[in-house]
C-alpha positions as CSV (number, residue, x, y, z in Angstrom):
1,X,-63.1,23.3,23.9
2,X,-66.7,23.1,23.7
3,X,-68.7,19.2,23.7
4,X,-71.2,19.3,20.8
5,X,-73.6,17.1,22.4
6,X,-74.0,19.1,26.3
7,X,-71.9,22.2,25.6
8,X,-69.9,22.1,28.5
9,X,-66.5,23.9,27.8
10,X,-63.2,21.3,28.9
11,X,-59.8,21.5,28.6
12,X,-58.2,22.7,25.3
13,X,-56.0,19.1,25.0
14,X,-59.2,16.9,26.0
15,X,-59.8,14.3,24.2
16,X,-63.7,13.3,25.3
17,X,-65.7,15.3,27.5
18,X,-65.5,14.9,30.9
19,X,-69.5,15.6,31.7
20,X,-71.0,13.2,29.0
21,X,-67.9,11.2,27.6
22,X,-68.6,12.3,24.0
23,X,-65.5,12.2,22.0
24,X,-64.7,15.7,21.2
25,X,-63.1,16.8,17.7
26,X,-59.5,18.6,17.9
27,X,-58.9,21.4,16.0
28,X,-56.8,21.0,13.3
29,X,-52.8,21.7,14.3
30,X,-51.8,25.1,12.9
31,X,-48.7,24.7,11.2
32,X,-46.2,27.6,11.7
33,X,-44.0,27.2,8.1
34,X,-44.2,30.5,7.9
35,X,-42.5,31.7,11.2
36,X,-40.0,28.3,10.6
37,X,-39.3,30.2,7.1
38,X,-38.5,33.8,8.7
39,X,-36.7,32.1,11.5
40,X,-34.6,30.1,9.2
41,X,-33.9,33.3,7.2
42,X,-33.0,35.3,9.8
43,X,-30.9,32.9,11.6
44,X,-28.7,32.9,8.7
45,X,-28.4,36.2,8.0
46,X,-27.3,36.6,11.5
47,X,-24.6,33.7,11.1
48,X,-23.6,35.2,7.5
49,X,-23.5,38.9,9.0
50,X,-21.3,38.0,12.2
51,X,-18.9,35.9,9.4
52,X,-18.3,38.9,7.8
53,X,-18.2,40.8,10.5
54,X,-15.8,38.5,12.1
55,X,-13.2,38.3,8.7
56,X,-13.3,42.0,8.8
57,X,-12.1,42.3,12.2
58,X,-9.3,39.6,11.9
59,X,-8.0,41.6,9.1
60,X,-8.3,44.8,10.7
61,X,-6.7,43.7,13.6
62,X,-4.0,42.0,12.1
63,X,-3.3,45.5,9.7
64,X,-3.7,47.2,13.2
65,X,-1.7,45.2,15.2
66,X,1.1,45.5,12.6
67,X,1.2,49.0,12.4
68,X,1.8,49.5,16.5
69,X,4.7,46.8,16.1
70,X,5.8,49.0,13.8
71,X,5.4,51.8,16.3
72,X,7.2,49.9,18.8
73,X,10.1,49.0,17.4
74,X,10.1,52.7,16.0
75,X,9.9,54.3,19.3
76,X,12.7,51.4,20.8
77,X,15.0,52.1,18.1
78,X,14.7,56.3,18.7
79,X,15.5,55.5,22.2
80,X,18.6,53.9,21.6
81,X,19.5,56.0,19.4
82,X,19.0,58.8,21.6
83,X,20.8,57.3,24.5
84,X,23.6,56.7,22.5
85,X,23.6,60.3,21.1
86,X,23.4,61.8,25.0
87,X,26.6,59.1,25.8
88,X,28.8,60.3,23.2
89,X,27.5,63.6,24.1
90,X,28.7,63.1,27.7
91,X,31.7,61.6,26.5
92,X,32.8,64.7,24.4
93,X,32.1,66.9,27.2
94,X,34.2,64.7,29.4
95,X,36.9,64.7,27.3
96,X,36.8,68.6,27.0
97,X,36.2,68.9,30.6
98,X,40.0,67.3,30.7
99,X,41.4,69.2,28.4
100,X,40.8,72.0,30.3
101,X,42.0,70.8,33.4
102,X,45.1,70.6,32.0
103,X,45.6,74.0,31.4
């Protein structure tokens, strides 16, 4: 900042001029309600995007998560149910394996 009276340029945050002690005029404060008001605006978009971003993915999930479940107990159940098949399968041939012995 420059002193009106001897022109010699001080500190930004000076208060009086520290050649001739002349009390030096601040600028006035720039206010920023502007930036505060895109700021604010963007900070809750963000919070309202990641909401619905977050709802969407709990449901998704959850459909998801339901579905292989599903899978699981669908694949399980085939394999016991094929096991059981191949043991009675076994069995049969077992059984017709004696009955030829017999003879």
């Amino acid at each position: 900042m420059k002193c009106p009276k001897c022109q010699t340029i001080n500190d930004f945050e000076s208060v009086y001029c520290y050649k001739c002690g002349t009390k030096l005029k601040g600028e006035k404060k720039q206010t920023h309600h502007f930036q505060y008001f895109l700021l604010t605006i963007f900070a809750i978009l963000n919070i309202g995007l990641l909401l619905v971003y977050c709802i969407s993915e709990v449901l998704y999930i959850n459909t998801l998560a339901s579905r292989i479940n599903q899978r699981k107990h669908y694949i399980k159940n085939f394999r016991i149910n094929l096991y059981h098949q191949l043991q009675d399968f076994i069995k049969t041939i077992n059984k017709n394996l004696t009955i030829f012995k017999k003879f």
